[in-house]
Structure formats: C-alpha cells, structure tokens
N, C-alpha and C positions, 0 to 999 in steps of 0.2 A: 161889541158889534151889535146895530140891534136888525129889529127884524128885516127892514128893509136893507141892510147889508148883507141875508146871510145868501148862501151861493144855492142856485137853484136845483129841483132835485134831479137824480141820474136820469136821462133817456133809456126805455127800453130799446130794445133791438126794433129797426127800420123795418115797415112793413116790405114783404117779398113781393107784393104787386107793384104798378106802374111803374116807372124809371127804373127805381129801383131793381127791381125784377127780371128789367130788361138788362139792365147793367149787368146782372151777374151771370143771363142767361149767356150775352155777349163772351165775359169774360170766360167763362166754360168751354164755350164754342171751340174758341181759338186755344187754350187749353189743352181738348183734343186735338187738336191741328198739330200744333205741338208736338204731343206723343206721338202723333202716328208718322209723322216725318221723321221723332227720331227714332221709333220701331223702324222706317223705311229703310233709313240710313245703316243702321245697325244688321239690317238685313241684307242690304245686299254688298255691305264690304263682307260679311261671313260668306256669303256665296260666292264671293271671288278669290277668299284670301284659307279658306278652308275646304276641304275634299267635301263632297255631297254625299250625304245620307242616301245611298244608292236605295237599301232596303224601304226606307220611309217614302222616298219619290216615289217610288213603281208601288206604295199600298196604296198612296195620295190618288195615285194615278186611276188607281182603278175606283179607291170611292165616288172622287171627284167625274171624272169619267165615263166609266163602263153604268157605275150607277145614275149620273145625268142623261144619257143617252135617250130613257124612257121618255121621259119627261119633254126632252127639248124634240125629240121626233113627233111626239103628240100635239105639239103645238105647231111644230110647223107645217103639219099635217091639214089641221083644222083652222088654221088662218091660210095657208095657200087656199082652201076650199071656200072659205068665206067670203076673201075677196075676192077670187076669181067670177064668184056669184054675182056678186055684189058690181062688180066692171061688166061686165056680161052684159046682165040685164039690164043698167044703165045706156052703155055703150049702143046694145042694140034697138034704141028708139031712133039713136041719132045715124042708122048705119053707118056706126064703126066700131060694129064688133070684132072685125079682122083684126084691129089695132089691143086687144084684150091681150094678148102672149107678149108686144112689147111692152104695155105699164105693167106687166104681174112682174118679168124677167127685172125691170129696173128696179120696182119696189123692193124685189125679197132683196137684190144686191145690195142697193144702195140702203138698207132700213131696217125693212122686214125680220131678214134673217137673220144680219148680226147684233141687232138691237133689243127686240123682242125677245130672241133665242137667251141672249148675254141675262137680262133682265129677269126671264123666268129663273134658266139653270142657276143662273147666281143666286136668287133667294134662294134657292134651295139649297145649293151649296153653304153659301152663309149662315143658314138656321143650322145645319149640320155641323157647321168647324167652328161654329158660337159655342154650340151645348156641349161641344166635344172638349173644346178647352177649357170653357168654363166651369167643366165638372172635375176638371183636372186642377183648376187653378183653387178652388172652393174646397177641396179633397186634397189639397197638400202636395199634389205627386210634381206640381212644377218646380216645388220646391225641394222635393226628392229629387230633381235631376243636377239643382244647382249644385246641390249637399253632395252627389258624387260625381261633382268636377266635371260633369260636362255641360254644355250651353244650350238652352230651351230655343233659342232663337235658330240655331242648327240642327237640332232636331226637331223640333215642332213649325216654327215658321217657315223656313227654307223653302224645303220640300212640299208644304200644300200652297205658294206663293208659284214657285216654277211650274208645278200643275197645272195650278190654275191659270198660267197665262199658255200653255200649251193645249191644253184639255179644249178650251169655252172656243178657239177660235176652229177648233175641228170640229167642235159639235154645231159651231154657225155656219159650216161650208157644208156638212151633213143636210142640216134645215134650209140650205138653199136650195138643193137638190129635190129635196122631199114637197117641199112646198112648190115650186115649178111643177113635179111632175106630176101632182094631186091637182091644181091645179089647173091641166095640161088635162088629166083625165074628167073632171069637172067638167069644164069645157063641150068634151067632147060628147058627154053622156045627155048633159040638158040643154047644151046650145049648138048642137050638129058642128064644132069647129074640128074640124080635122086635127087631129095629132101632131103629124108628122110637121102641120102648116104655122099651129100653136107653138111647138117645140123651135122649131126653124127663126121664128121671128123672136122667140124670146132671147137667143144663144144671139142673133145678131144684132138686138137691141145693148147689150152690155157690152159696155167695151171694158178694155183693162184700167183705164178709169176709174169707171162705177163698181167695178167688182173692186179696185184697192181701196177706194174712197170707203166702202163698205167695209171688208172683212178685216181693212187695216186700221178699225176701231179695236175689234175683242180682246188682241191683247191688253190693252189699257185697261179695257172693263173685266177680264181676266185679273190682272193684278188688282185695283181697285177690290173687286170682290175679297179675294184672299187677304189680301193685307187688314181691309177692314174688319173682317171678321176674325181674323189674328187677336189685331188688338182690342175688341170687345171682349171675345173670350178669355183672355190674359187678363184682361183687369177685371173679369168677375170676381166677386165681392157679393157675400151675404147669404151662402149657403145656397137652397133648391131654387129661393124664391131668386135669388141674382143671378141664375142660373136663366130660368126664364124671362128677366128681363131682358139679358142681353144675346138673349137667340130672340127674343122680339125688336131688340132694338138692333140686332143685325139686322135684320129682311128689311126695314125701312131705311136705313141709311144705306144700303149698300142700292138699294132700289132708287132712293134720291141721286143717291154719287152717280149712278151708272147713266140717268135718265140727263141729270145737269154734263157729264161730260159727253154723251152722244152729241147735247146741241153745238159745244167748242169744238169738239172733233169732225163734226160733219161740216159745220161752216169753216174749218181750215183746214181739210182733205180738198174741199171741192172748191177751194179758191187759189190751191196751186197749180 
C-alpha cells in the first residue's frame, strides 16, 4: 500500500459552535420535553390511582402559600399604585380621567393580576422546590425513599404540583383585590377621583368574561410552575454547585413557560 493509499487520519470531536452547536442544543431541548411529559404523566395517574399524602399537601400548602402571600400582595400593591398613576395622569390631559377605575378593573382581571402575580410567586416558588429537591436528590435521600419502597413521585411531586395549582390562583384573585383597591386609594389621594365612583366603575367594567379570561389562566401557570421545578430539582446532578444551577435554571424557565403560555392562553380565553 503506498503512501497515497494509506487511509486518512481520525477526525477529532466536532466543534460545539455553529450548526453544530445548535443541533445539540435542539436535540436537549426536546429531550426535556420529554421527561417532563413523562414526569407529567407519571404524575398525575399517581394522583389518581393512589391516596394523597394528606400530611405533605397541607406543609406544600402552607410553604407554597402562606409564605407566597408576602410577596405576591407586595407587588400587587405597588403595580395597582403605579399604574393607576401612570392612567391618571395620562388620561387627565385628554379629560378622561373618569374612565381610569374602568382600564385599572380590566387590566388587573384580564393581566395584571393573574400574570404578574403567577410570574413573580412562581419564581419564588420554583427557586425554593429547585434547592429543595435538589439538595435532596445530590444528598441521596431520594434515593432513600425508593430503597424503602415508597414512590418520590407520591410524596414529593404530588403534593407541591396540587398546591401549586390551588395556592397561585388564590393569591392572583387576592392581588386583584389589592391592586383595585390601592389603586382606588391612589386615585383618590393625588387625583380628587372619588372612591366610591372609582370602585363603582371598576366592578362594572369586568364582566364574568374578563375575570375567567383572566384568573382561568393561574391554574395552568400554577402547574407549569410546580412541575417544572419538580423535574429540575430531581435531576440535580453535581453536588452544591448543581444545586445552584438548577434553582437558577428554575426561575428562568419557569419565568419563560409561564410568560409563552400567558400569550396561548389569553388569545384562546378571549376568542371563545
């Protein structure tokens, strides 16, 4: 064989940029997709074909919950007050400041309150049931449960999944509340609008409509949240430091998911 016969030498490994790169980033994507449909799946025939971890639901209930409650009243606090400002003093160039209590009442229903609200409490929720599992899953104890015969998916998932699609839509009809009447009080203190006249127009600018169209997102974004951050935390991998990526890499997906299904969900609420 001579030289120009002999076979050429081995290719190293494909560089991870361009096509490449994308290719595998693609192929990951869906990957996840993947798992977290069959975590989905796995999870909710256990909810129906298994008794409920009564004890775990009502702690879920209250981390998820009782401890959300700060957070998602603070926000709707101070965006009811922002934009009531913000319409106000707009509105009152063109006298139609009267009409400020109907766009706040539609906003917070149709938007505001179950979007923002879902958005905040859920990163926080997610950063919390990321580190939590994932300290669990790094730390062996998920595997302590399988070792004595009972199912992580039963007691860990279940219960902060049903929470969390219970919990986020109470704390976004809370924040609807909060945010109407902050801003209702806003109103009245820097733009002379009557209370009673503010409150009045905002309650019959909403129909039952706008208020489903709205509040009958958070369950979705309640599950989304839970589930996602489920399966991040379960497949940490890598000790303290995976630990913190995947309470970082909760708050961003769960923050993507919730904001890409707000836009499906609002344009097919309000088109039926």
């Amino acid at each position: 064989m001579t030289a120009t016969d002999a076979p050429p030498p081995p290719r190293g490994p494909l560089p991870k940029g361009g096509v490449v790169g994308a290719g595998d980033s693609i192929y990951r994507f869906f990957q996840h997709v993947g798992r977290v449909t069959i975590l989905t799946r796995r999870t909710f025939v256990t909810l129906f074909r298994t008794r409920l971890d009564w004890r775990a639901f009502v702690d879920q209930l209250d981390a998820l919950g009782v401890k959300s409650l700060g957070i998602g009243a603070a926000t709707a606090i101070f965006v009811g007050i922002v934009m009531a400002i913000q319409f106000a003093f707009s509105l009152e160039r063109f006298g139609a400041k009267d009409t400020v209590g109907r766009i706040v009442g539609l906003s917070e229903a149709r938007e505001l309150a179950p979007a923002l609200t879902s958005l905040v409490v859920g990163s926080r929720i997610a950063a919390a049931m990321a580190a939590e599992l994932g300290s669990m899953s790094v730390t062996q104890q998920v595997d302590a449960i399988r070792a004595l015969g009972a199912d992580p998916i039963r007691k860990l998932v279940v219960p902060r999944v049903l929470a969390g699609i219970i919990v986020i839509p109470l704390i976004a009809c809370i924040a609807l509340v909060l945010g109407v009447l902050s801003a209702m009080l806003i109103c009245n203190i820097s733009f002379g609008i009557e209370m009673p006249f503010f409150l009045s127009t905002a309650i019959d600018a909403v129909t039952m409509k706008d208020f489903m169209a709205g509040m009958g997102k958070t369950p979705f974004f309640g599950f989304l949240t839970t589930i996602l951050a489920c399966y991040l935390g379960l497949e940490t991998r890598g000790g303290t430091e995976g630990v913190g990526r995947s309470t970082a890499s909760a708050v961003v997906v769960v923050s993507i998911s919730i904001l890409i299904a707000d836009a499906v969900l609002t344009q097919l609420f309000l088109s039926l």
